[in-house]
N, CA, C and O atoms as a MOPAC input file, in Angstrom:
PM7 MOZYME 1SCF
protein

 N     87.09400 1    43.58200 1   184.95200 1
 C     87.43400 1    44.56800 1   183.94200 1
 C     86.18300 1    45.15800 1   183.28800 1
 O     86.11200 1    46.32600 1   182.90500 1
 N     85.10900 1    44.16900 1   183.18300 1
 C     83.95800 1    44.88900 1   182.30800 1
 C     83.56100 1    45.58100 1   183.14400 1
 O     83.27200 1    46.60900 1   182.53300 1
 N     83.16200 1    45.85300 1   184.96800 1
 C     82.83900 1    46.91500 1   185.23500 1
 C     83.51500 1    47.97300 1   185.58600 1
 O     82.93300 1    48.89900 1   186.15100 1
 N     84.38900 1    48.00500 1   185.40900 1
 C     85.10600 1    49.25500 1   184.97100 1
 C     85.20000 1    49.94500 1   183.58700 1
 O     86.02300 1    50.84800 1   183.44200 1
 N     84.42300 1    49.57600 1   182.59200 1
 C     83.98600 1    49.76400 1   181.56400 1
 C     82.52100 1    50.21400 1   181.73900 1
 O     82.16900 1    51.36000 1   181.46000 1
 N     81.75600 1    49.35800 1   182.16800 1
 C     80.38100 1    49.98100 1   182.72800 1
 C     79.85700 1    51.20400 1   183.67000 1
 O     78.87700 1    51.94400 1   183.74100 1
 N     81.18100 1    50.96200 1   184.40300 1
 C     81.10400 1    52.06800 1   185.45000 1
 C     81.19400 1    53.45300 1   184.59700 1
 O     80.16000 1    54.11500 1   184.50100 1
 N     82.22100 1    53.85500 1   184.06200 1
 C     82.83100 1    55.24900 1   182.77100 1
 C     82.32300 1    55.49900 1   182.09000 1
 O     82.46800 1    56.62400 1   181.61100 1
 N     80.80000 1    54.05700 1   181.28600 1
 C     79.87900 1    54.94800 1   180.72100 1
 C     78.53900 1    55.14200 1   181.21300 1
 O     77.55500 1    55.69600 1   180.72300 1
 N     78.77000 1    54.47900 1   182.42900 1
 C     77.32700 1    55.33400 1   183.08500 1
 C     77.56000 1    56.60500 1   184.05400 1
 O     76.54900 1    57.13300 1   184.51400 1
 N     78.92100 1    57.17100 1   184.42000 1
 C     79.12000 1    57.96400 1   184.42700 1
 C     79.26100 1    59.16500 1   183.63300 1
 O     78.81300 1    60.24700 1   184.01300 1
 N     79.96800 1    58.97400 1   182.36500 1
 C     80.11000 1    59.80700 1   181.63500 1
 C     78.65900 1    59.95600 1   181.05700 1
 O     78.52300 1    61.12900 1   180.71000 1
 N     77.55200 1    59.24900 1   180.82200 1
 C     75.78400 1    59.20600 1   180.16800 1
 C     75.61000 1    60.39300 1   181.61500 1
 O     75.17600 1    61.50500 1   181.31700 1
 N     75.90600 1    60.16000 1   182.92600 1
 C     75.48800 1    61.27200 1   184.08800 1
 C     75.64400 1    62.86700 1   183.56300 1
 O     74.84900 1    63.80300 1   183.47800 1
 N     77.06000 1    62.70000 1   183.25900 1
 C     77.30700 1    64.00500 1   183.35700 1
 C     77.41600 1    64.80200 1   182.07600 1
 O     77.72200 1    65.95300 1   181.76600 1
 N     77.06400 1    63.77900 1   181.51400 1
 C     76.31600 1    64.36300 1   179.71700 1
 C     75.20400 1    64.48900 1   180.20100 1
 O     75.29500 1    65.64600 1   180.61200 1
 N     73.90700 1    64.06000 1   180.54300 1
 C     72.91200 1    64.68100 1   181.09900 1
 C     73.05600 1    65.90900 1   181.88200 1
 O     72.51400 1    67.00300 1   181.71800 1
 N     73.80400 1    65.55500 1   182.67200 1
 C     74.04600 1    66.42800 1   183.77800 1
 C     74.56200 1    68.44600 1   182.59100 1
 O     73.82500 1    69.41700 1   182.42300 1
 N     75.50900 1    68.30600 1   182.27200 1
 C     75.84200 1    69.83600 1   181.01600 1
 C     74.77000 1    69.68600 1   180.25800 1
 O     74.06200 1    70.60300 1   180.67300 1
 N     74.13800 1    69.12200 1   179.38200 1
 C     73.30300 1    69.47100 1   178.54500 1
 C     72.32200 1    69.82200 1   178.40700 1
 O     71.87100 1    70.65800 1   177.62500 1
 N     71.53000 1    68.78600 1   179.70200 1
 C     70.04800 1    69.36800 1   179.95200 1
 C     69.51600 1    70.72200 1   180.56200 1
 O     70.26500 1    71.43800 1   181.22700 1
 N     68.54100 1    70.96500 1   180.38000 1
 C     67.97100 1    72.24400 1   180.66700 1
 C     66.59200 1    72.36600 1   181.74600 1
 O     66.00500 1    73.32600 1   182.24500 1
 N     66.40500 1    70.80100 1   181.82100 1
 C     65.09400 1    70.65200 1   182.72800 1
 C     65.93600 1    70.05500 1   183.73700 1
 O     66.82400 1    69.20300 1   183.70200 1
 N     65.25000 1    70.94300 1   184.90200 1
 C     65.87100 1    70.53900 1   186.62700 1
 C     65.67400 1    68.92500 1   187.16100 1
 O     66.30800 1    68.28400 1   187.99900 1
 N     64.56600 1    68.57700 1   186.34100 1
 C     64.54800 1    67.33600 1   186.45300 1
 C     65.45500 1    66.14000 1   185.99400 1
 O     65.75500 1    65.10600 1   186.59100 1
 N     65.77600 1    66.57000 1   184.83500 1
 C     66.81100 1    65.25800 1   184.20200 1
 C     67.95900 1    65.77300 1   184.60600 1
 O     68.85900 1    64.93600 1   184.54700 1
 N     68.32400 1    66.89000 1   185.02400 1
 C     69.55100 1    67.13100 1   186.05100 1
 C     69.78400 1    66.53500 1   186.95600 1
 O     70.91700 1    66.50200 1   187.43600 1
 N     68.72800 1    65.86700 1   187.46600 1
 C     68.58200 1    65.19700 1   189.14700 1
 C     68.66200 1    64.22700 1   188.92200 1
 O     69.06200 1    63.50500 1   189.83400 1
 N     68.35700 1    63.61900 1   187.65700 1
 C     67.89100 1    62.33300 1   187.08600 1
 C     69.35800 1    61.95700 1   186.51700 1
 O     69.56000 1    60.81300 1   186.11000 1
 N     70.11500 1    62.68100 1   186.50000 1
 C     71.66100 1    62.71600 1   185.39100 1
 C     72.71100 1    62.19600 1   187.09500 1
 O     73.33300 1    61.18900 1   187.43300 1
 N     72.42300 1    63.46200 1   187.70400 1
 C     73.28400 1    63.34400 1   189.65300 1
 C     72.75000 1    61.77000 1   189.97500 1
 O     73.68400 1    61.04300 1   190.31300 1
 N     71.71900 1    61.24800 1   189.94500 1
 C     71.40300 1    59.99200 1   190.18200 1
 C     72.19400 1    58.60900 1   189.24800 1
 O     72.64000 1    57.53500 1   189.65100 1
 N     72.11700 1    59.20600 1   187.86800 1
 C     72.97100 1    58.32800 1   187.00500 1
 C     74.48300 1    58.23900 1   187.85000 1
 O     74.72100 1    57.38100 1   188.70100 1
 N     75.44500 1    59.31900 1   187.42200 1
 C     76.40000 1    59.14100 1   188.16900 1
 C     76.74500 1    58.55700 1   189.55800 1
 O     77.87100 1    58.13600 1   189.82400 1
 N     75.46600 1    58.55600 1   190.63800 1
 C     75.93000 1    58.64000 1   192.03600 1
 C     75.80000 1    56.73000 1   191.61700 1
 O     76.66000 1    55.88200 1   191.85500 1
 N     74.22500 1    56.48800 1   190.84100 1
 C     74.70600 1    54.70200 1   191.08400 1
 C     75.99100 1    54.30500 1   190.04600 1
 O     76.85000 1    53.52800 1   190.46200 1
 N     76.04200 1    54.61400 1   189.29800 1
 C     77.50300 1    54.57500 1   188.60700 1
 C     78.38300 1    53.87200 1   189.87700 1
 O     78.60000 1    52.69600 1   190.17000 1
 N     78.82500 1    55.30300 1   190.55200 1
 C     80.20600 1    55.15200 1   191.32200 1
 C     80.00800 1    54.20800 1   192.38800 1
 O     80.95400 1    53.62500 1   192.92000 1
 N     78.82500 1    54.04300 1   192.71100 1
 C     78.05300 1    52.55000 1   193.68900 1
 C     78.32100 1    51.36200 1   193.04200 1
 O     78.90200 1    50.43000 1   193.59800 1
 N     78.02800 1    51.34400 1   192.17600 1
 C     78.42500 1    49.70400 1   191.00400 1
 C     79.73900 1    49.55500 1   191.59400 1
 O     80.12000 1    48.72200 1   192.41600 1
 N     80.38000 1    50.52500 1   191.02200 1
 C     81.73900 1    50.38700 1   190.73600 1
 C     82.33600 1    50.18400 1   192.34600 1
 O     82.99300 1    49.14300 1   192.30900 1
 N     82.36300 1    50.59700 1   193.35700 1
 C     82.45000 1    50.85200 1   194.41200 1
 C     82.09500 1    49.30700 1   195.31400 1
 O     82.76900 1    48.69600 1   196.14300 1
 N     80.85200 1    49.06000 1   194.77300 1
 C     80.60700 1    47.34800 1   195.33200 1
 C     81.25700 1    46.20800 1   194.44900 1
 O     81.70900 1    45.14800 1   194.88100 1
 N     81.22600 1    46.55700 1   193.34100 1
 C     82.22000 1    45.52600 1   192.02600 1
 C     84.04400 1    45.52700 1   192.87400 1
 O     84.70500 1    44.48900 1   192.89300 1
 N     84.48600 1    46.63400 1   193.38600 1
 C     85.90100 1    46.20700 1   193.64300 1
 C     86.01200 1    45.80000 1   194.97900 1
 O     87.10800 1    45.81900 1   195.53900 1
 N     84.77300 1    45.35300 1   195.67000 1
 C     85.46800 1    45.35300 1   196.92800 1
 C     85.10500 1    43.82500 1   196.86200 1
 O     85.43500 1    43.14700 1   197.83600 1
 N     84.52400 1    43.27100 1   195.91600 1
 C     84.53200 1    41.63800 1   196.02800 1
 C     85.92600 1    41.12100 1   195.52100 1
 O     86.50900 1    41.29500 1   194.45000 1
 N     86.28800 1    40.36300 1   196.75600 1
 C     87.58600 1    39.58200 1   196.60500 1
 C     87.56600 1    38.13000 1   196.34600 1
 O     88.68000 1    37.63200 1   196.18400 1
 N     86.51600 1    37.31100 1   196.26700 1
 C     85.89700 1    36.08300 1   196.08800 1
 C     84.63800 1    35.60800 1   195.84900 1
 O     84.00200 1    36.08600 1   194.90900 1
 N     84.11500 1    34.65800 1   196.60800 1
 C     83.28900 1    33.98200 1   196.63500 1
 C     83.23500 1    34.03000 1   198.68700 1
 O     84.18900 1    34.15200 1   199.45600 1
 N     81.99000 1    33.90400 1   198.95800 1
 C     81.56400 1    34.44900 1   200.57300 1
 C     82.05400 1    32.76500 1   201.18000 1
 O     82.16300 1    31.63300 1   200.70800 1
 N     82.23200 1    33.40000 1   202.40000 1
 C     83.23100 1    32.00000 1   203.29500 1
 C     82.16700 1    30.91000 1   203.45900 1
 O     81.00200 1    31.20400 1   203.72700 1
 N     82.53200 1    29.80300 1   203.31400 1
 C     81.47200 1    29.00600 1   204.41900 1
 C     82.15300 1    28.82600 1   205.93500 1
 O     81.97700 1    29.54900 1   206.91600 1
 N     83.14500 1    27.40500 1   205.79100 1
 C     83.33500 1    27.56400 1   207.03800 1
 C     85.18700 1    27.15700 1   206.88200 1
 O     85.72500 1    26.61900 1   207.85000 1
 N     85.77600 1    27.37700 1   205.98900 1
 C     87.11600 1    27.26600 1   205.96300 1
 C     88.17600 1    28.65600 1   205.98500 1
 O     88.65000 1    29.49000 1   205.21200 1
 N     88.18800 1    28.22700 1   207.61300 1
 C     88.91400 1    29.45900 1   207.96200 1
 C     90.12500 1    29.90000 1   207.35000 1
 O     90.22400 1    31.04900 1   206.92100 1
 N     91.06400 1    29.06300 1   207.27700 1
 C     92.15500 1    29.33300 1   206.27100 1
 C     92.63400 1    29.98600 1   204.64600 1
 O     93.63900 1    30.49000 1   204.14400 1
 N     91.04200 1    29.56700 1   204.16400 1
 C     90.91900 1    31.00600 1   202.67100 1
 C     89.69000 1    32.12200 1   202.94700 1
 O     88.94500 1    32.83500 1   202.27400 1
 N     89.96700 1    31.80200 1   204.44900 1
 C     88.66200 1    33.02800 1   204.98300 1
 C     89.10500 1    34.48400 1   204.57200 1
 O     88.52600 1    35.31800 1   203.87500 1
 N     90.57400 1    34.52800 1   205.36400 1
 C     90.72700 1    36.01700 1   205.20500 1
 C     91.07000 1    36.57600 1   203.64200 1
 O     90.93500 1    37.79700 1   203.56800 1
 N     91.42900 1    36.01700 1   202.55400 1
 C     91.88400 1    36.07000 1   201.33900 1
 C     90.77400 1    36.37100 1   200.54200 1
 O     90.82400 1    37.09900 1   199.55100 1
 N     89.19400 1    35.49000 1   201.21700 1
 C     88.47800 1    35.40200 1   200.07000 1
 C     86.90500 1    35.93500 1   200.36400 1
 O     85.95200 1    35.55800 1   199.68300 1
 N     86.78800 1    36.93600 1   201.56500 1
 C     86.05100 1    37.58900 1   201.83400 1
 C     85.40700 1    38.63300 1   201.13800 1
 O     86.29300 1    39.23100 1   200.52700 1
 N     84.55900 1    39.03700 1   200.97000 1
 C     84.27100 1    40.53600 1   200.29200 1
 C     84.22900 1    41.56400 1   201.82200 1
 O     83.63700 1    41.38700 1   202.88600 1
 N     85.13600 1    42.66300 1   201.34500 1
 C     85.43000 1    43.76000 1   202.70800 1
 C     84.04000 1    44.02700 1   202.70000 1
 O     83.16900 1    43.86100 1   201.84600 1
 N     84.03700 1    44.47000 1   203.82100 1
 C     82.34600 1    45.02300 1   204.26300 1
 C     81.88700 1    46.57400 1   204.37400 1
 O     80.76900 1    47.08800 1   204.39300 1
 N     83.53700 1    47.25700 1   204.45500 1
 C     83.35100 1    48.82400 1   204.58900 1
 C     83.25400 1    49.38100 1   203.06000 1
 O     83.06400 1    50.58700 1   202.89900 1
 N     83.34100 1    48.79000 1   202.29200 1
 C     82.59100 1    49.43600 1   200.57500 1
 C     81.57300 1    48.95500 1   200.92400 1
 O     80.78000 1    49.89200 1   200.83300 1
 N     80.99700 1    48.03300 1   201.30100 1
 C     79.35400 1    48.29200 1   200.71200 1
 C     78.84300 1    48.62000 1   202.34400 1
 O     77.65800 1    48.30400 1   202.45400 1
 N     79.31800 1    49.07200 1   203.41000 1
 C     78.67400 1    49.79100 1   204.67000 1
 C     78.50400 1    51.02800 1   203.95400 1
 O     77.33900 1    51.40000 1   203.81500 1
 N     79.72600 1    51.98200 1   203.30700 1
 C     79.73800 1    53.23100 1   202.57500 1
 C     78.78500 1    53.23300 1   201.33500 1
 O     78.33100 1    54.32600 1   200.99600 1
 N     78.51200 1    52.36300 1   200.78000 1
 C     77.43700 1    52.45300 1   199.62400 1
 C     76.22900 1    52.60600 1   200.11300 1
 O     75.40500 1    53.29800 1   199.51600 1
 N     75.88400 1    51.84900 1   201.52000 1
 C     74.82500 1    52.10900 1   202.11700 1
 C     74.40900 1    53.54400 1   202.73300 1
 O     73.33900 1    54.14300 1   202.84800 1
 N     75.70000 1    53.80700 1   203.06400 1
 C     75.52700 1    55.01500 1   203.45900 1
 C     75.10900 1    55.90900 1   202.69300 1
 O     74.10800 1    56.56600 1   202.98000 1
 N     75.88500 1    56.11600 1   201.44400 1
 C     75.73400 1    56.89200 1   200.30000 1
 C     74.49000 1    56.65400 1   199.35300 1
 O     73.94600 1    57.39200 1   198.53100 1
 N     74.30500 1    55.71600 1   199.65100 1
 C     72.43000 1    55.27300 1   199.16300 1
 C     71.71200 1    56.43700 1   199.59100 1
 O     71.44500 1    57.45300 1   198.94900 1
 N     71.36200 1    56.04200 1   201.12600 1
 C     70.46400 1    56.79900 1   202.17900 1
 C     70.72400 1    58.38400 1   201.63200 1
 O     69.80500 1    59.07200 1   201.18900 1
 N     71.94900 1    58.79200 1   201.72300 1
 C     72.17200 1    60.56400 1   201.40100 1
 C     71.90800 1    60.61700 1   200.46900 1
 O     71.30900 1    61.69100 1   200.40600 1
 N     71.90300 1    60.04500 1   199.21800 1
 C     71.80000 1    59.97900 1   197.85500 1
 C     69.92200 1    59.97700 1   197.47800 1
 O     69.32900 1    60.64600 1   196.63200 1
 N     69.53300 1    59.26800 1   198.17100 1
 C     67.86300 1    59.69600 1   198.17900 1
 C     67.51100 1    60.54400 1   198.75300 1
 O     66.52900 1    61.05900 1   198.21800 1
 N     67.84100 1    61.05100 1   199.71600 1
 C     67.67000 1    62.14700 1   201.06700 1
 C     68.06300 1    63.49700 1   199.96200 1
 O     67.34800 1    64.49900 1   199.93100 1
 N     69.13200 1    63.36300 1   199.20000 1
 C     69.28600 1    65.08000 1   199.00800 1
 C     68.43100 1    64.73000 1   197.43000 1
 O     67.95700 1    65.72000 1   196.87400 1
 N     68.27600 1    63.60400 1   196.86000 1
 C     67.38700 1    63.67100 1   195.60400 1
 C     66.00700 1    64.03800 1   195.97300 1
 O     65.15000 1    64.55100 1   195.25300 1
 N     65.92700 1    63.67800 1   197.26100 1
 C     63.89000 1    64.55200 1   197.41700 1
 C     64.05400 1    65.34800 1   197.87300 1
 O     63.08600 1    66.10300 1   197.95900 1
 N     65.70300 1    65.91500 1   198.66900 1
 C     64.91900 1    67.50400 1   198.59200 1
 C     65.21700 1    68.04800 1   197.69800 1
 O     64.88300 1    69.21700 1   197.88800 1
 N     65.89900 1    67.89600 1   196.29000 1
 C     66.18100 1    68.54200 1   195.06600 1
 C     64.77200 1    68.39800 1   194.33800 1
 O     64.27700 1    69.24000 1   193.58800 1
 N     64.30800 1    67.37000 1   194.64000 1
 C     62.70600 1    67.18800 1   194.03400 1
 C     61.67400 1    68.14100 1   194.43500 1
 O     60.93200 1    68.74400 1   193.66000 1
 N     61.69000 1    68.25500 1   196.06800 1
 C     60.92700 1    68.95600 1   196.22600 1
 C     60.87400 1    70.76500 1   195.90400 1
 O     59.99700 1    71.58300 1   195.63000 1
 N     62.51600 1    70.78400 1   196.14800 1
 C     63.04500 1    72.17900 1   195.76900 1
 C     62.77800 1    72.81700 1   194.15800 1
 O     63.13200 1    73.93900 1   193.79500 1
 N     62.22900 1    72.03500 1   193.50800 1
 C     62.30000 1    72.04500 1   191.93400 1
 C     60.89100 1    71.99100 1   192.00200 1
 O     60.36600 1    72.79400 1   191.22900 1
 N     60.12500 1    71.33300 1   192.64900 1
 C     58.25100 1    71.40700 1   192.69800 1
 C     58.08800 1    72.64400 1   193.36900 1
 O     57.25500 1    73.39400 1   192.86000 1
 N     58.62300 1    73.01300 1   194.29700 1
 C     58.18300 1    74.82000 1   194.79700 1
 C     58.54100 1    75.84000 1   193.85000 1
 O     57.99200 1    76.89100 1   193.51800 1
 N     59.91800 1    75.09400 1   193.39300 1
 C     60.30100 1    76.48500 1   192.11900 1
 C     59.11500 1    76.89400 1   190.72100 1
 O     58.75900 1    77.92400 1   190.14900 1
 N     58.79000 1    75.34300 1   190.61800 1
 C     57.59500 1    75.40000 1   189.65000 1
 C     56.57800 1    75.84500 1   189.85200 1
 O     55.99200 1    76.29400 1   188.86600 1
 N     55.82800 1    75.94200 1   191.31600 1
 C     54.48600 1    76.59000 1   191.79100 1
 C     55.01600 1    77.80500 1   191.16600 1
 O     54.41200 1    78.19500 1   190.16700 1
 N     55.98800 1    78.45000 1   191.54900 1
 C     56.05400 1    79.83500 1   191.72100 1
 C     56.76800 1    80.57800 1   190.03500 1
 O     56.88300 1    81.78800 1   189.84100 1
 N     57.05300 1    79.77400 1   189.28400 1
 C     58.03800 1    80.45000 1   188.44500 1
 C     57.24300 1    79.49500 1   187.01000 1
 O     57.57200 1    79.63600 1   185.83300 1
 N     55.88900 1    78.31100 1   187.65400 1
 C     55.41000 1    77.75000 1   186.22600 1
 C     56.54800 1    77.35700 1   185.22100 1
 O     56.24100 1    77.62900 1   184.06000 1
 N     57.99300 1    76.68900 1   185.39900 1
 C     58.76900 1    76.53300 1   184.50600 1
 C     60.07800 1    75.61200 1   185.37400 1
 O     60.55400 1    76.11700 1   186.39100 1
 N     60.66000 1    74.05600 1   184.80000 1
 C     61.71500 1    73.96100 1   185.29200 1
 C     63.00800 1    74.23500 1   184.41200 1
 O     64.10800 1    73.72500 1   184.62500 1
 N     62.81000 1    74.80700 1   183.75300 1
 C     64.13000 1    74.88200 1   182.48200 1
 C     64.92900 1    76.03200 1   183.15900 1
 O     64.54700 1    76.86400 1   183.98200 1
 N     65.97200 1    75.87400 1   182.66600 1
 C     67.43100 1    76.26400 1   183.40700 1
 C     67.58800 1    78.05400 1   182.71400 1
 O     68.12000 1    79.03800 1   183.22800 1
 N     66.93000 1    77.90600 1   181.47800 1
 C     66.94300 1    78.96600 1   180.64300 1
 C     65.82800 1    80.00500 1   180.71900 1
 O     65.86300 1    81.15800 1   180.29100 1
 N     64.92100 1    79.43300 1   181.28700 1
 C     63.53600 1    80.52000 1   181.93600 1
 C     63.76000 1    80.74400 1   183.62900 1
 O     62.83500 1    81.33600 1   184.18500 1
 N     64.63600 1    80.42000 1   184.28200 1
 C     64.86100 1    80.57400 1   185.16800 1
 C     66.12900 1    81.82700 1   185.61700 1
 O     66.45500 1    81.95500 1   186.79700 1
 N     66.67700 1    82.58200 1   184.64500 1
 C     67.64700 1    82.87700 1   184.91900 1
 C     67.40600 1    84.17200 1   185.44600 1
 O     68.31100 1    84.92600 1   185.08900 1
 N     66.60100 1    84.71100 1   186.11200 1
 C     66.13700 1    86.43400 1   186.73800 1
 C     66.11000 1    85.77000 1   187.92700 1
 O     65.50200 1    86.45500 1   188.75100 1
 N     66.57000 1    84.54800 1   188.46900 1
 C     66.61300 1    84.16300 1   190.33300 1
 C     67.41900 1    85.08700 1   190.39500 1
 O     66.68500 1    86.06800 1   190.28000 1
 N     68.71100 1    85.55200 1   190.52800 1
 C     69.85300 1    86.24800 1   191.11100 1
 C     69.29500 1    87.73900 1   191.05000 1
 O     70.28900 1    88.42900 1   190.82200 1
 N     68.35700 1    88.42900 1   191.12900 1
 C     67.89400 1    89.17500 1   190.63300 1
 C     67.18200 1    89.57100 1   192.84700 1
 O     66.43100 1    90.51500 1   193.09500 1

């Protein structure tokens, strides 16, 4: 139960970063809050016990499934992969525009 409490406010701290801020950086830094958020939470429900030793009979009952945390892994890897290229995409914007704020940026569509 407590991480499902933990999980809602490190999500909701994401995406309060995420609306409020104005630097591209703590935007990325906010998408990162949320993404491990839903990872916690995501590896917290898929434990169903304590890991087997060798008693097959509360084996299948008391396993932790393995496809939540294969998918967390997965979602790790993409989850760093599109955070450096949002990093890097935000370091070229700055060569060229000297500014990451959301509010000096707004003549792109232009």
């Amino acid at each position: 139960m407590l991480y499902h409490l933990v999980f809602i406010l490190l999500f909701m701290l994401g995406f309060y970063t995420l609306l409020t801020k104005k630097n591209l950086i703590k935007i990325v830094i906010g998408l990162n809050i949320m993404e491990a958020s839903v990872l916690f939470w995501l590896i917290a429900i898929s434990d169903r016990g304590k890991a087997p030793i060798m008693n097959m009979e509360d084996m299948v009952e008391k396993v932790s499934d393995p496809l939540p945390q294969a998918l967390a892994l997965t979602a790790i890897v993409i989850g760093a992969s599109t955070t450096a290229l949002l990093l890097t995409l935000i370091i070229e914007l700055s060569k060229h525009r000297d500014t990451v704020n959301i509010d000096e940026l707004k003549g792109l569509d232009d």
